[in-house]
C-alpha positions in Angstrom: 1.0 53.6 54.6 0.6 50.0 54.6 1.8 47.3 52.5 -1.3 47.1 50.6 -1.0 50.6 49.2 3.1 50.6 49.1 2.4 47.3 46.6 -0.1 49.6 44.8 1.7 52.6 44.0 5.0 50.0 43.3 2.6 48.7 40.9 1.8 51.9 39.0 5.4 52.9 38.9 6.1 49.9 36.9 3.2 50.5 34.6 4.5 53.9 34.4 8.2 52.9 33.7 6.7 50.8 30.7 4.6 53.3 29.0 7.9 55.7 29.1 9.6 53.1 27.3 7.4 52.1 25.4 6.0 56.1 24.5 9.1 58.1 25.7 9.1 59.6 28.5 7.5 62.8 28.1 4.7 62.5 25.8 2.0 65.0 24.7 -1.7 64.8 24.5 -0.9 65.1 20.5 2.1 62.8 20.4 -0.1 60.1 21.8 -3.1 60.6 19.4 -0.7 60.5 16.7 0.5 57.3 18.1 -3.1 56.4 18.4 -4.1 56.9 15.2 -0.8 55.1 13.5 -2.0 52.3 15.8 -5.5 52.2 14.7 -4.3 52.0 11.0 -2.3 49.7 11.6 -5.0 47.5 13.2 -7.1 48.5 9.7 -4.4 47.4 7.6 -4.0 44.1 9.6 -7.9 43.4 9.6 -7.5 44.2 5.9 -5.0 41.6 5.1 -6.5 39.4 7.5 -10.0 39.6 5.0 -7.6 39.4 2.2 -5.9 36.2 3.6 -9.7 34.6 4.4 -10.5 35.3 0.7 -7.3 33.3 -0.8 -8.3 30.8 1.6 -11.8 30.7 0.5 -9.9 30.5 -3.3 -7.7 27.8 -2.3 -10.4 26.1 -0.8 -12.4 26.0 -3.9 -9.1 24.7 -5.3 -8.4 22.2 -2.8 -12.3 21.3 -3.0 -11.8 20.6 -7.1 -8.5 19.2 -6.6 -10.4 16.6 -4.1 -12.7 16.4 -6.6 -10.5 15.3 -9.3 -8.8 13.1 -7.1 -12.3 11.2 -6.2 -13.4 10.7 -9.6 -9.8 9.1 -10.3 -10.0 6.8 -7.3 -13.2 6.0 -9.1 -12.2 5.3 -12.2 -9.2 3.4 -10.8 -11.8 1.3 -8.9 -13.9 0.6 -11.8 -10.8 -0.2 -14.1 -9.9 -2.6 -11.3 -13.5 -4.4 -11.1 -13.1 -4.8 -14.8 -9.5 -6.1 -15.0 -10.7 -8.5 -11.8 -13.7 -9.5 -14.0 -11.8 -10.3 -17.0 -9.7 -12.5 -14.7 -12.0 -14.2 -13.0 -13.0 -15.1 -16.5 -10.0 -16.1 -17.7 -9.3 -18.4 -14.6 -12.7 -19.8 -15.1 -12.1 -20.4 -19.1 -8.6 -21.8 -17.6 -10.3 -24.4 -15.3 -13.0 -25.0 -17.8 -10.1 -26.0 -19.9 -8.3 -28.3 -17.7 -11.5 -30.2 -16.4 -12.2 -30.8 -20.2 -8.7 -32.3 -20.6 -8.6 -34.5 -17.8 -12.0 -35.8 -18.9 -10.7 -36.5 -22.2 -7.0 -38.1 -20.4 -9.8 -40.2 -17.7 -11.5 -41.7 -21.6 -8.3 -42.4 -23.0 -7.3 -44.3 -19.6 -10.8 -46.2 -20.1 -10.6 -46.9 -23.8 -7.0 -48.1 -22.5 -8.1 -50.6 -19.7 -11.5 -51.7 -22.2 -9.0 -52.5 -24.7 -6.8 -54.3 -22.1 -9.7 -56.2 -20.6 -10.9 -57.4 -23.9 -6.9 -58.2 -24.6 -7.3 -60.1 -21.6 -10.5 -62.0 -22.4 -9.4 -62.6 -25.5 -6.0 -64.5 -24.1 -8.0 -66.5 -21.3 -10.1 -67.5 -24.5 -7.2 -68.7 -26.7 -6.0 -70.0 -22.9 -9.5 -72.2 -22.9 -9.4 -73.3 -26.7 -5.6 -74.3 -26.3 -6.2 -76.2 -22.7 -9.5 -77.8 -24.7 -7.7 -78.8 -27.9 -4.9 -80.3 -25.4 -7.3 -82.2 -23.3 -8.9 -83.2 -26.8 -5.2 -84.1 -28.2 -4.5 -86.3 -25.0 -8.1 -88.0 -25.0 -7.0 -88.8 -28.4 -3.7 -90.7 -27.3 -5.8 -92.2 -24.8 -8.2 -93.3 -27.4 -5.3 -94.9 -29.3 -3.4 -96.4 -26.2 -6.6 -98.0 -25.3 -7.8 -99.3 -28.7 -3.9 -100.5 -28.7 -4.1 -102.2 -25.6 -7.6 -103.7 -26.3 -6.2 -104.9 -29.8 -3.4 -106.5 -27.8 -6.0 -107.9 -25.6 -7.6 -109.7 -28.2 -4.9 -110.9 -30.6 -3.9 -113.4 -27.6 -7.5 -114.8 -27.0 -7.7 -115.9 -31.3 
């Protein structure tokens, strides 16, 4: 024999040594078509649970597909309550800036009213400045007036 067929029939022994343990060892023609036929429903059975576990699937995917369902239409409505609430801010920060630009306007007039009433405060000062400087100038052109008419009066009481 050669090695070839020695590994051969080595092989079939082991084959053989499983299916005796697996089967017993001396089985009948009747034995194993019993076996056979417990096998076969047991492959029914597990084909029928298998169909019966595609069909909750199928059940649970419909629930899972509402469920996703739901679950967009929230994230919609969450979305569309947060354009409004962003929208009603917005408004509220513009009504806010409106506000302030309106009172700083109103501050900037009352600054301007302020400085027009000091400039004509100061006008009115370098006025009463002028009149008093003039009514001086007047006051001392009127000692002059007097010294002079004084002095020409002493002038002439010597020449009589």
């Amino acid at each position: 024999m050669t090695k070839q067929q020695q590994n051969q029939q080595q092989k079939q022994k082991q084959q053989k040594q499983k299916h005796e343990q697996l089967l017993g060892a001396n089985i009948t023609d009747t034995e194993f078509a019993q076996e056979f036929g417990n096998i076969q429903q047991q492959l029914a059975q597990l084909e029928q649970t298998v169909n019966q576990m595609g069909s909750q699937q199928q059940g649970q995917s419909g629930q899972q597909s509402s469920q996703l369902s739901q679950g967009i239409n929230q994230l919609k409505q969450q979305i569309q309550q947060f354009s409004s609430q962003s929208q009603q801010q917005m408004q509220q920060t513009d009504q806010q800036i409106q506000q302030s630009i309106q009172q700083a306007v109103q501050q900037l007039n009352q600054a301007l009213q302020g400085i027009q009433t000091n400039q004509a405060m100061n006008q009115m000062s370098q006025a009463l400045q002028q009149a008093q400087q003039s009514f001086n100038q007047q006051g001392q052109q009127g000692q002059q007036n007097q010294q002079n008419q004084q002095q020409n009066q002493n002038f002439q009481q010597p020449l009589q």
